[in-house]
Residue frames as a rotation matrix with the C-alpha (Angstrom) as fourth column:
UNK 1
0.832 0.480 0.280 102.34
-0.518 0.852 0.079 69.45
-0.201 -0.210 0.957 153.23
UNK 2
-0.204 -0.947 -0.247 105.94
-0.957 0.246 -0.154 68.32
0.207 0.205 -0.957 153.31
UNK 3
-0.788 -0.250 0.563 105.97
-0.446 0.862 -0.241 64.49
-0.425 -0.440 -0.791 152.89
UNK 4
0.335 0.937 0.103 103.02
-0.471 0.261 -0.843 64.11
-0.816 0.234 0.529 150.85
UNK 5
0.877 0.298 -0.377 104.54
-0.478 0.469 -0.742 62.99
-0.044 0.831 0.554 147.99
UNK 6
-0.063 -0.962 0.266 107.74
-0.424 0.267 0.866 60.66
-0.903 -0.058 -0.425 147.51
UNK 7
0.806 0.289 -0.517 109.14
-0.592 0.440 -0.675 59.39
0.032 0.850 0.526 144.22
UNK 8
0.485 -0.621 0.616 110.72
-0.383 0.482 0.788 56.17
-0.786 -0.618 -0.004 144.13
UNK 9
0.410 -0.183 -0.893 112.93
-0.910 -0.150 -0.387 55.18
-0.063 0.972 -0.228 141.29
UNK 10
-0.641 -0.422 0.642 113.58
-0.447 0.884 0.136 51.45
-0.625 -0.199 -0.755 141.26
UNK 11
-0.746 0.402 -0.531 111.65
-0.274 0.541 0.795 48.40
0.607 0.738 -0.293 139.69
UNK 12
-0.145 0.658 0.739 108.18
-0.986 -0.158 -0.052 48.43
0.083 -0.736 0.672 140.79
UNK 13
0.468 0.674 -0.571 107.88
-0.516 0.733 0.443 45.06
0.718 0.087 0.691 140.87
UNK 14
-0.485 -0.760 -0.433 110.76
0.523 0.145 -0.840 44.64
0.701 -0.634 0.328 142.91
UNK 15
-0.923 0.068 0.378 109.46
-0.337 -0.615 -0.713 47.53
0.184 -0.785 0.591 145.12
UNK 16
-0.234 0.877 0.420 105.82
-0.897 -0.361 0.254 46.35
0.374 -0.317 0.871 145.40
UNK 17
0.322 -0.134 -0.937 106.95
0.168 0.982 -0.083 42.89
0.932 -0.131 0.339 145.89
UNK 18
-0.804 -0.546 -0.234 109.70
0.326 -0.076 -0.942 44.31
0.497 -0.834 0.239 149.37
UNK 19
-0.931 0.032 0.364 107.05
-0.159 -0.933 -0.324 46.91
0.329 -0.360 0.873 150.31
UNK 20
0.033 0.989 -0.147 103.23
0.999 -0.028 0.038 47.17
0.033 -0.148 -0.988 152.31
UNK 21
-0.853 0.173 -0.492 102.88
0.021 -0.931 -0.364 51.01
-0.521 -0.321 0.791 152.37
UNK 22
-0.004 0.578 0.816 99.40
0.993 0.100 -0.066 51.97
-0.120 0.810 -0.574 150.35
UNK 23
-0.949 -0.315 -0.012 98.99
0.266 -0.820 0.506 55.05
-0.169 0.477 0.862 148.24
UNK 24
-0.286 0.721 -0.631 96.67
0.109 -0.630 -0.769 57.49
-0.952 -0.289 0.102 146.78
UNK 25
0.868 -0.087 -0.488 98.01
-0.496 -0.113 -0.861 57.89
0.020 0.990 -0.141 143.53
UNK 26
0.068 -0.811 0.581 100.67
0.084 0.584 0.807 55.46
-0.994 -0.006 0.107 142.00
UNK 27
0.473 -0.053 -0.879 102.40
-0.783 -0.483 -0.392 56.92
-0.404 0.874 -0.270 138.73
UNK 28
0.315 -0.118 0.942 103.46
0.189 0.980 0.060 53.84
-0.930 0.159 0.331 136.78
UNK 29
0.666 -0.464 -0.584 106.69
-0.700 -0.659 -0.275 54.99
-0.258 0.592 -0.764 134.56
UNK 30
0.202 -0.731 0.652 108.65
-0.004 0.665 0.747 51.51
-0.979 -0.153 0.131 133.87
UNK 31
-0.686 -0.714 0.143 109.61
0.138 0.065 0.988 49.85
-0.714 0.698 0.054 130.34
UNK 32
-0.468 0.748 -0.471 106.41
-0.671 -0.648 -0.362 49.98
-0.576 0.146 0.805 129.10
UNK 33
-0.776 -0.192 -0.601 106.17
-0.564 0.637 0.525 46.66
0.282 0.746 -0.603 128.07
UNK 34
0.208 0.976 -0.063 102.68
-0.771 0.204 0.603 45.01
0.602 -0.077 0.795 127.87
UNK 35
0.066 -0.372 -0.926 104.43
0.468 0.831 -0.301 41.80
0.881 -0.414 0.229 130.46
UNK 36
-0.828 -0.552 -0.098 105.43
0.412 -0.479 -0.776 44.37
0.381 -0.682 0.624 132.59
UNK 37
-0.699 0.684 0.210 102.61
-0.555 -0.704 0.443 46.55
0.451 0.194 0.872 132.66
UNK 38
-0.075 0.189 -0.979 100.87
-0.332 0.921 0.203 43.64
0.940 0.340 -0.007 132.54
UNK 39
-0.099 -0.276 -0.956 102.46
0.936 0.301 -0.184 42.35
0.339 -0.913 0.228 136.64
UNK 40
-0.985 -0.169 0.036 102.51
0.116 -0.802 -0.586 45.73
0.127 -0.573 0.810 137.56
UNK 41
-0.034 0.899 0.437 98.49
-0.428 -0.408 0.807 46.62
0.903 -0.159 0.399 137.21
UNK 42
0.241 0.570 -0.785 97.75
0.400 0.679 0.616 43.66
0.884 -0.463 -0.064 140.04
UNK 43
-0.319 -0.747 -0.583 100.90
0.879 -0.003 -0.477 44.42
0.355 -0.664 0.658 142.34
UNK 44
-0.914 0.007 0.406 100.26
-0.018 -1.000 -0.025 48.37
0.406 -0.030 0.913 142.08
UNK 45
0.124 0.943 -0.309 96.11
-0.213 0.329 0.920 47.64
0.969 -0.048 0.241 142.84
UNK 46
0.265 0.168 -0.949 96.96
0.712 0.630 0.310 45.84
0.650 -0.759 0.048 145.92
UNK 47
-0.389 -0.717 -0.578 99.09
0.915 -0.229 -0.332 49.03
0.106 -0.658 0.745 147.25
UNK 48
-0.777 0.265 0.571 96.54
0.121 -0.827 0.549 51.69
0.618 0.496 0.611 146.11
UNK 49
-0.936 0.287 -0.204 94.32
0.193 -0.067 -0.979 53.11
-0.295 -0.956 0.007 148.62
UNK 50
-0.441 0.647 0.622 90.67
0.897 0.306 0.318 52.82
0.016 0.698 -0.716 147.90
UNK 51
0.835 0.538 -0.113 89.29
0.408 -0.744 -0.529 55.75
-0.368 0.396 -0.841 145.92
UNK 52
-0.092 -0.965 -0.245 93.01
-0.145 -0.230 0.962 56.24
-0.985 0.124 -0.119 144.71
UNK 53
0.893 -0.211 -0.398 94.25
-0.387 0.094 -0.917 56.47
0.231 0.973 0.003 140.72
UNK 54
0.023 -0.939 0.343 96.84
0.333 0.331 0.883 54.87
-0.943 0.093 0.320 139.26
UNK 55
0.706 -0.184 -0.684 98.82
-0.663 -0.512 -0.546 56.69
-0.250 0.839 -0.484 136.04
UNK 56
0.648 -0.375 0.663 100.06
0.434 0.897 0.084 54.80
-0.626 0.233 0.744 133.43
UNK 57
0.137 -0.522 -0.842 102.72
-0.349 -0.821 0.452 56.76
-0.927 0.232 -0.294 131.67
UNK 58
-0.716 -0.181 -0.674 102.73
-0.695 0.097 0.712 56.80
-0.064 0.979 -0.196 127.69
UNK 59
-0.664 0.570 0.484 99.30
0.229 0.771 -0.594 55.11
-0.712 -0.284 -0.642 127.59
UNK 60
-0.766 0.508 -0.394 97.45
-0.624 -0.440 0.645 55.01
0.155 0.740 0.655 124.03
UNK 61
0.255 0.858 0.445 93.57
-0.405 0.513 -0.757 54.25
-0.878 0.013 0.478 124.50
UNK 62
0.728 0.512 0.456 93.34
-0.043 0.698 -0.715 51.33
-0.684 0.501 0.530 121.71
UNK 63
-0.159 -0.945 0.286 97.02
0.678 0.106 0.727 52.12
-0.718 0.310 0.624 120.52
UNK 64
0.694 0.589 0.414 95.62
0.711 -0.652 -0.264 54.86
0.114 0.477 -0.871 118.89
UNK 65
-0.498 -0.858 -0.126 98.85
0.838 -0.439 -0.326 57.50
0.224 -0.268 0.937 118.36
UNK 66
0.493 0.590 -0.639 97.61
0.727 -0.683 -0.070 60.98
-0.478 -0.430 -0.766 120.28
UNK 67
0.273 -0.349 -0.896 100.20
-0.166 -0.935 0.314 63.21
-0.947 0.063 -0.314 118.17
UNK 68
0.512 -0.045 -0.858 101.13
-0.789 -0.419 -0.449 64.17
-0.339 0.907 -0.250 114.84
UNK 69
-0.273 -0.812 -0.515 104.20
-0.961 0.252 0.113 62.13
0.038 0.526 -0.850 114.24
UNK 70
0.362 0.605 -0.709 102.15
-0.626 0.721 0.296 58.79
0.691 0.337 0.640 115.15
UNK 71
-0.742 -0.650 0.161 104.39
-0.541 0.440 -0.716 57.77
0.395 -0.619 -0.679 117.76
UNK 72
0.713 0.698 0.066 102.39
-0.588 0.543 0.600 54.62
0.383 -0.467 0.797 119.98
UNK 73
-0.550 -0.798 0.247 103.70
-0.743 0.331 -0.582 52.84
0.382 -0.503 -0.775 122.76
UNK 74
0.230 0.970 0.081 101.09
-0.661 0.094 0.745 49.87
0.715 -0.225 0.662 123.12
UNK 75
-0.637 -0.290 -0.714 102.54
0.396 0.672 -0.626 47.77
0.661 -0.681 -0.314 125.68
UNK 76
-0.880 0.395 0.264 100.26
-0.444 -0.880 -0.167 50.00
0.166 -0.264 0.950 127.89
UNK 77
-0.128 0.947 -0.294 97.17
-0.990 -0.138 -0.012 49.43
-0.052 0.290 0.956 126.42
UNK 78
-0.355 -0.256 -0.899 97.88
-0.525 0.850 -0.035 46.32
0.773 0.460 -0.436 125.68
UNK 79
-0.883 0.023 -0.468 98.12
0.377 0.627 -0.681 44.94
0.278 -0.778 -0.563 129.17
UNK 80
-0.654 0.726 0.214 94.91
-0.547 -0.258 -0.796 46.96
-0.523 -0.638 0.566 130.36
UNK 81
0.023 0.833 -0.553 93.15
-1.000 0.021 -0.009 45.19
0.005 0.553 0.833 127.87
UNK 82
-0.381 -0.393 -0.837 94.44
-0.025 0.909 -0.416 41.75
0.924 -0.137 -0.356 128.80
UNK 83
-0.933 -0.253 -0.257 93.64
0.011 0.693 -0.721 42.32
0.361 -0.675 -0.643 132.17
């Protein structure tokens, strides 16, 4: 299935702002700031094909830390819970 997947490395807000393609699955890997995050859920939504997933990368359910050392990135969580 050559062509099935493509990864783009740019600012998605920039890219979902230039772009109309829609997707299946949209991996969502930026600064991880709850603002960001935050513009990205709506933008990314509009480009996502329906029955599709979007992945939020470093995403703690309720800032809850998932490993030993406690590590938590809540910008994430944050914004899903805002929006």
């Amino acid at each position: 299935m050559a062509g099935s997947v493509e990864f783009v490395t740019m600012d998605s807000l920039s890219y979902f702002d230039l772009h109309v393609e829609q997707f299946d699955f949209i991996f969502l890997d930026g600064d991880h700031a709850a603002s960001t995050v935050y513009q990205e859920l709506p933008r990314a939504l509009r480009h996502l094909r329906l029955g599709g997933a979007i992945l939020l990368h470093e995403f703690f359910p309720h800032e809850r830390p998932l490993w030993r050392d406690g590590a938590v990135f809540p910008g994430p969580s944050l914004a899903i819970e805002r929006y």
